[in-house]
Each structure stands twice: as structure tokens, then as C-alpha cells.
C-alpha positions, -999 to 999 in steps of 0.1 A, spaced: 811 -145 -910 794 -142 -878 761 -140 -895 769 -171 -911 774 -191 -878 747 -176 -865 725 -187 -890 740 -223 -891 732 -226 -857 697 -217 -860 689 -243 -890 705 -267 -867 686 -264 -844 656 -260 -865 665 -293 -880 669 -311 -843 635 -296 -835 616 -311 -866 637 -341 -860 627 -346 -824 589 -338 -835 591 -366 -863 604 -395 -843 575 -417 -830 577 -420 -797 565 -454 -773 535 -445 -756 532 -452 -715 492 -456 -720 476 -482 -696 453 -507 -710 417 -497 -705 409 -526 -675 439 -510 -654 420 -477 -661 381 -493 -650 401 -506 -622 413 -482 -605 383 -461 -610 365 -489 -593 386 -491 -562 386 -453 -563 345 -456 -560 346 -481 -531 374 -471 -514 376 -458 -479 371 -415 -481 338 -427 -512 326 -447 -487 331 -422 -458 313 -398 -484 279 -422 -489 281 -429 -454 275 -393 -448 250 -390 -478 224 -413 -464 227 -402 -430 220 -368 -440 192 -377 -464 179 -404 -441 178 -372 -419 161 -346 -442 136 -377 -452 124 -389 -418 129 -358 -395 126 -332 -410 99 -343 -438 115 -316 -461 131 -344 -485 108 -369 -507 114 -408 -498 120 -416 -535 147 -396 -537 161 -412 -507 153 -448 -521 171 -438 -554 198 -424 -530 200 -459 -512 200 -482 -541 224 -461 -562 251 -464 -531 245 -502 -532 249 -506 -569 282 -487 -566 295 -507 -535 280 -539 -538 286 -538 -577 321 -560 -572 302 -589 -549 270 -590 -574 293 -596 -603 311 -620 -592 280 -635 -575 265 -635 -612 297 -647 -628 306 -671 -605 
């Protein structure tokens, strides 16, 4: 008898299990734009910025003091930090 209950309970709660795995369940996914969005303002906001800031100062300083850095490196430095914080203003200076 106790085997018997001990078994029932186990396909019961087999069966809850499968249930539970079967029902479709609402997803809490973002649309993609809130996603690119707050990627963006994680790019330009204040510690990315902080980081560039200290990017070009310290190529800027391996560049032109030291001579131990090439300059096209530190122009593709340069324009790469102005395409990802000016990006926002150009677009909507393309746009409109």
C-alpha cells in the first residue's frame, strides 16, 4: 500500500513536470530598437566616454612624445571615437 502511494505521487508529479514544460509561456523579450538603444547610450555614455578620453590621451602621448606609436594608428584611433560619439548628431544631421 505504501508503494502504491509512493508511486502515485511520483507520476503526479511527473505529470505536473511535463505539464509545466508543455505550457507556452509569454515571453519578456524587448523589441530589437530598445536593445540598439540602450547599447547606444551605453557607448556614449559617461564611464565610455571617460574610457576614449583616456585612449587618446594616452595614444596622443605614445604618438607625439614618445614616437614609439605610428600616427595612423592614432588617426584611426581618433576618427573611430568620433564615429562612435558623434554617430547620434551625424544621423540626425543626415536625417533631418
Amino acid at each position: 500500500m505504501r508503494r502504491l502511494k509512493s508511486w502515485q505521487q511520483c507520476t503526479g508529479t511527473l505529470y505536473w513536470m511535463a505539464v509545466c514544460l508543455m505550457v507556452p509561456s509569454i515571453s519578456q523579450a524587448q523589441s530589437i530598437e530598445s536593445i540598439i538603444n540602450r547599447t547606444i547610450t551605453y557607448l556614449q555614455g559617461g564611464l565610455a566616454r571617460t574610457v576614449g578620453i583616456f585612449c587618446i590621451i594616452i595614444a596622443g602621448y605614445l604618438c607625439l612624445a614618445l614616437q614609439k606609436f605610428p600616427k595612423e594608428y592614432f588617426v584611426m584611433i581618433l576618427v573611430g571615437m568620433g564615429i562612435i560619439f558623434g554617430g547620434s548628431s551625424l544621423y540626425s544631421t543626415i536625417i533631418g
